[in-house]
C-alpha positions as CSV (number, residue, x, y, z in Angstrom):
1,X,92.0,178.5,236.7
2,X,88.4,179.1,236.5
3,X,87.8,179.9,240.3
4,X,91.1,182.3,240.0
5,X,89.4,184.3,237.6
6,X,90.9,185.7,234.3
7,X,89.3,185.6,230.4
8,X,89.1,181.6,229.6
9,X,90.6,182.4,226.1
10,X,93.9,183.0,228.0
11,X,93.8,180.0,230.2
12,X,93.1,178.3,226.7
13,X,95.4,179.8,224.4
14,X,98.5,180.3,227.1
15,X,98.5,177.0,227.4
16,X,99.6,176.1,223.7
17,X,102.1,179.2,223.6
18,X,103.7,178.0,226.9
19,X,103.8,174.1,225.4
20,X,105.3,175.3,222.2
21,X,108.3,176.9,223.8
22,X,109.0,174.2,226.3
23,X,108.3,171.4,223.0
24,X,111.6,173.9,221.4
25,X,113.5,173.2,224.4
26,X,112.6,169.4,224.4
27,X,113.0,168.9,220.5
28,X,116.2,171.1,220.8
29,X,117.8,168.6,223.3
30,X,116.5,165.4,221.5
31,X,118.0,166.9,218.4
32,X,119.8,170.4,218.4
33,X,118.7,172.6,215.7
34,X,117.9,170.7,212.8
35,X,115.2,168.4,214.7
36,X,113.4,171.9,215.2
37,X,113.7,172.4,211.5
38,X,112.4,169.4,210.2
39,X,109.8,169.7,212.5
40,X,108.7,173.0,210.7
41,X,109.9,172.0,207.3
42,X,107.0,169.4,208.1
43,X,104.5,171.7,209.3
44,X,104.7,173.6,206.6
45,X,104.9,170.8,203.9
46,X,101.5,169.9,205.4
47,X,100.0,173.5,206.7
48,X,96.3,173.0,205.9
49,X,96.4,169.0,207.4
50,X,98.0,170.6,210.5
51,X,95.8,173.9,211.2
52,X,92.6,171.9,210.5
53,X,93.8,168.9,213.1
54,X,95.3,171.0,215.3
55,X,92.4,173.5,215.3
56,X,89.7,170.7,216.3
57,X,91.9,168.7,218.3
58,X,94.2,170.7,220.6
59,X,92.4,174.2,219.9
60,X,88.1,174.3,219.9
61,X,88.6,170.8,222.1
62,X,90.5,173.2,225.2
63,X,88.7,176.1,224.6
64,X,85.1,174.7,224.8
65,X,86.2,173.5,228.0
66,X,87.9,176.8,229.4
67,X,84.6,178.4,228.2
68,X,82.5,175.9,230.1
69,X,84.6,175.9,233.2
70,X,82.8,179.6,233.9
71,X,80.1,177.8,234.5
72,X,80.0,174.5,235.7
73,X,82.6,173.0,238.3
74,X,85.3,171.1,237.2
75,X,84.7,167.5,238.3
76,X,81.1,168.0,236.4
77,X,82.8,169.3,233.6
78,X,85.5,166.5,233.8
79,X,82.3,163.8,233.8
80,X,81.0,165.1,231.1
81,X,83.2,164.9,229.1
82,X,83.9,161.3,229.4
83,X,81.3,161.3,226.7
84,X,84.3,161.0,224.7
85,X,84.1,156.9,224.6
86,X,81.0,157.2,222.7
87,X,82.5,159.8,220.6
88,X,85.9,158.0,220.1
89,X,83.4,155.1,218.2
90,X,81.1,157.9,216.3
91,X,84.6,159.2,214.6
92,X,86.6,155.8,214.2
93,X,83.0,154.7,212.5
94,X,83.5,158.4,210.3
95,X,86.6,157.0,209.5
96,X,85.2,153.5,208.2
97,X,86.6,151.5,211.3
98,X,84.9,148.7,212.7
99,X,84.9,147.4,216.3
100,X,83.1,144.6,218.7
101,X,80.0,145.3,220.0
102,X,80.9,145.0,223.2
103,X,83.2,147.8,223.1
104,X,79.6,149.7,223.1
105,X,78.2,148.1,225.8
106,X,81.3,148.8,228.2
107,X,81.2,152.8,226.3
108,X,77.3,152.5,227.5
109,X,78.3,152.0,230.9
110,X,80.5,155.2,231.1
111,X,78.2,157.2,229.5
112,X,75.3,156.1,231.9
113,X,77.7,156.5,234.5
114,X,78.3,160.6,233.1
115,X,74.7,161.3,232.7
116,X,74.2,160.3,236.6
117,X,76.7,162.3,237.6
118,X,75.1,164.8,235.9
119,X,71.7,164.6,236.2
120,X,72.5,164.2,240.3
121,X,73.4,168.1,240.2
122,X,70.5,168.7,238.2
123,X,68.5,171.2,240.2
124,X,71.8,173.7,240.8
125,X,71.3,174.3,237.5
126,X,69.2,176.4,235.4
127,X,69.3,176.0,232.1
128,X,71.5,178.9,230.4
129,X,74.1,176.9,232.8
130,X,73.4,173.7,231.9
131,X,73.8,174.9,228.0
132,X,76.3,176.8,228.4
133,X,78.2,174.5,230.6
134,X,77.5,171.2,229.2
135,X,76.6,171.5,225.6
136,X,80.5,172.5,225.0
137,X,81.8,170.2,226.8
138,X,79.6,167.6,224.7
139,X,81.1,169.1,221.6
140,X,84.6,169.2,223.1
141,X,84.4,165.4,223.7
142,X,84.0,164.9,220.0
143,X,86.8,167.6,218.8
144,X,89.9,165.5,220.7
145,X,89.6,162.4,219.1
146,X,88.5,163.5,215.8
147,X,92.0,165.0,215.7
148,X,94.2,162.8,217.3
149,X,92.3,159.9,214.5
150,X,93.3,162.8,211.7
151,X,96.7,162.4,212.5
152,X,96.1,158.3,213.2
153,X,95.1,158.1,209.6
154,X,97.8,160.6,208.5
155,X,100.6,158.7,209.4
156,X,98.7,155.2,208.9
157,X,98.0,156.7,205.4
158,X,95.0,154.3,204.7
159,X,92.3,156.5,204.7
160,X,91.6,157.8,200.9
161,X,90.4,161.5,202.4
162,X,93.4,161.8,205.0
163,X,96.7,163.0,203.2
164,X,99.4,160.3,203.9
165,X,102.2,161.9,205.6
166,X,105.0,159.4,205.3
167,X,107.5,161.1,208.2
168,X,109.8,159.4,210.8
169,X,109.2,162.4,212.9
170,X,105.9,161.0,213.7
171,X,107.1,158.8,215.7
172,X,108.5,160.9,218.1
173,X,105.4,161.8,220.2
174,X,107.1,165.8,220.7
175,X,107.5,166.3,217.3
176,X,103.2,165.3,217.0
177,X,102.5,167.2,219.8
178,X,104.6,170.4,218.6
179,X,102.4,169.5,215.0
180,X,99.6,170.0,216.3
181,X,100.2,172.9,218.9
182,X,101.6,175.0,216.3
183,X,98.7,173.9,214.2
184,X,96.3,175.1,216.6
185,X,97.8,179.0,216.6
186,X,95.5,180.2,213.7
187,X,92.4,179.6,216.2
188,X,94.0,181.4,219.6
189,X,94.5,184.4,217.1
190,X,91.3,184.2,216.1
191,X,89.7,183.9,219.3
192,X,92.0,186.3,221.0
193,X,90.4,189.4,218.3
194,X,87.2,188.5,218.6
195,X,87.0,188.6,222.0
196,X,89.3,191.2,222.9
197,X,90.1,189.9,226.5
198,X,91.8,191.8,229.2
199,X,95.5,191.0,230.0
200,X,95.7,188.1,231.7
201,X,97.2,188.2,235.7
202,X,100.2,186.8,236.9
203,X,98.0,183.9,238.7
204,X,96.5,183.2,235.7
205,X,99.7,183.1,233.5
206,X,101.3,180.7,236.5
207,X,97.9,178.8,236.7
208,X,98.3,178.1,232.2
209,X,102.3,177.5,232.7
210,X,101.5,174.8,235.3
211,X,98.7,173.2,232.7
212,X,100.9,173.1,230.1
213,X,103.8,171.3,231.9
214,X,101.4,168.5,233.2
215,X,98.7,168.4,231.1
216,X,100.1,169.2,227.6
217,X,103.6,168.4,227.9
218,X,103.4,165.2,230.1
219,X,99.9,164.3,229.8
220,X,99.2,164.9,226.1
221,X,102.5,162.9,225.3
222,X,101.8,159.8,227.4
223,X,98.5,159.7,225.9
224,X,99.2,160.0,222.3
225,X,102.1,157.7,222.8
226,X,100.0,155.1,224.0
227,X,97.3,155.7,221.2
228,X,100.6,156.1,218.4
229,X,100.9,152.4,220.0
230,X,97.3,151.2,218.9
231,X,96.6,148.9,215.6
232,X,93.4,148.6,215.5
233,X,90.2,150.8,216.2
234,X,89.6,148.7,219.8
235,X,92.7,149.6,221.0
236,X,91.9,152.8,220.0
237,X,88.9,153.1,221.4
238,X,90.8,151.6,225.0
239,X,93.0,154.4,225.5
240,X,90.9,157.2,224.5
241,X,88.5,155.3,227.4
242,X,91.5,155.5,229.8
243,X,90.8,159.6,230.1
244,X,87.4,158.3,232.3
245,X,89.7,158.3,235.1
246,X,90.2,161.4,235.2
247,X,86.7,162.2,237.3
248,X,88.2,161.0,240.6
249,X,91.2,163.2,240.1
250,X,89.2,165.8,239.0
251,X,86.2,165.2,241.9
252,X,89.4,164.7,244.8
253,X,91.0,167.9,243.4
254,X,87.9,169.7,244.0
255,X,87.2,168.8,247.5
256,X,90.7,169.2,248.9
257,X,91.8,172.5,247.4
258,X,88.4,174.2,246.2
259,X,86.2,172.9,249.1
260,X,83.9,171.4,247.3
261,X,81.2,168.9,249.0
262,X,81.1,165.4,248.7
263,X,79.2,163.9,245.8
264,X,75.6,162.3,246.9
265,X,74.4,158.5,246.5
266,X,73.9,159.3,242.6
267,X,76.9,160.9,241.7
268,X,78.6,158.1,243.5
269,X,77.4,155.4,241.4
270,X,78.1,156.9,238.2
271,X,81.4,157.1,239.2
272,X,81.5,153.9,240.3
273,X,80.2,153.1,236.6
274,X,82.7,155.4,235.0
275,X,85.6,153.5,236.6
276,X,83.8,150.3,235.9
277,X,83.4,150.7,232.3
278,X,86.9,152.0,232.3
279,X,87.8,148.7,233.8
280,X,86.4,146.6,231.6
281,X,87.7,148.2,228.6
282,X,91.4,147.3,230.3
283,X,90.4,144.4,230.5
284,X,89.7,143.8,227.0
């Protein structure tokens, strides 16, 4: 979306008004009207729990990255990011969880494995880029699991500063995901007058519709289905460690469709240390 062009608070914000209206389709044919009701009945019941979770996890997480995507390329910004294991253990620590040690050391291993990649491409940076295209991304990796573990708590109801919210709709992954979209609306608005972007093109409206099908719809499902299925903060900290993968996707994307060149000796060990890391967490 970046290299199509267009204001990054639309490819941000597009992509949660496109996933709410296809989650109303979805939620209509799991349940007709009334599922769509509850769903709001429960938004509302909790309204602050939602915007603030919704607002760290779905909405400053996506739009750090949009805004970093003017200025690094994707597959960077897609290593970086994979900071996120370490951050996954800084919040589930914020949140009094305890884990094995070795679920830093294999954490290390990605995060060595992101600062290679990183510090490989080094000197096509200066360093208004490398703020402005890194540090986001940094914060970004912190923002997605601190609210997916606010809703973790939420409907786990053992943390004494998380509200319990005591809902079989949370079991439903659509009904979370549609929680926390709608949650993040107060932020696009926000964004959206402060900024005051131009109207977005019909590339760029494609471009968000196509993100939100198989990023927030599929994607964001699978994975918070597969985290709704952890018990314990290891298994947490496995599946958030699962999004390393996306690198290669992100790196083969890049070379076949945006011509980008092939990443040097460097790059291609911290990739190799990514997936590694990755491994070993699977493993566990």
């Amino acid at each position: 979306m970046s290299s199509s062009g267009g204001h990054w608070v639309w490819s941000a914000s597009l992509r949660y008004v496109f996933m709410a209206l296809m989650l109303v389709v979805i939620l209509f044919v799991q349940g007709g009207i009334n599922r769509i009701k509850d769903v709001l009945k429960l938004f509302l019941s909790n309204w602050q729990f939602w915007i603030l979770s919704g607002s760290i996890g779905f909405g400053a997480f996506y739009a750090l990255i949009c805004f970093s995507a003017d200025f690094s390329p994707g597959w960077v910004i897609a290593a970086t990011y994979q900071f996120t294991t370490v951050a996954t253990l800084l919040v589930l620590m914020l949140f009094g969880r305890s884990f094995p040690k070795r679920v830093w050391i294999y954490a290390l291993i990605i995060f060595a494995g992101v600062c290679m990649v990183n510090l490989s491409r080094i000197d096509e940076f200066n360093l208004r880029v490398l703020v402005l295209g890194g540090f986001p991304v940094i914060i970004a990796a912190f923002c997605y699991p601190l609210g997916n573990q606010l809703v973790w708590e939420a409907k786990h109801g053992s943390h004494k500063r998380v509200p319990k919210i005591d809902s079989p709709l949370l079991t439903n992954v659509f009904n979370k995901v549609m929680l926390l979209t709608l949650g993040s609306f107060p932020l696009w608005i926000i964004l959206i007058l402060i900024s005051q972007p131009p109207l977005p093109s019909y590339s760029q409206l494609l471009n968000t519709l196509l993100v939100a099908l198989f990023s927030g719809i599929i994607g964001t499902s699978i994975f918070l289905y597969a985290r709704n299925l952890a018990s314990n903060s290891s298994q947490i900290a496995g599946v958030d460690a699962t999004q390393s993968s996306e690198v290669v996707f992100a790196l083969i994307g890049g070379m076949v469709f945006l011509g980008k060149p092939i990443p040097n000796i460097i790059s291609t060990i911290g990739l190799f240390l990514i997936l590694g890391g990755l491994m070993m967490f699977v493993k566990y």
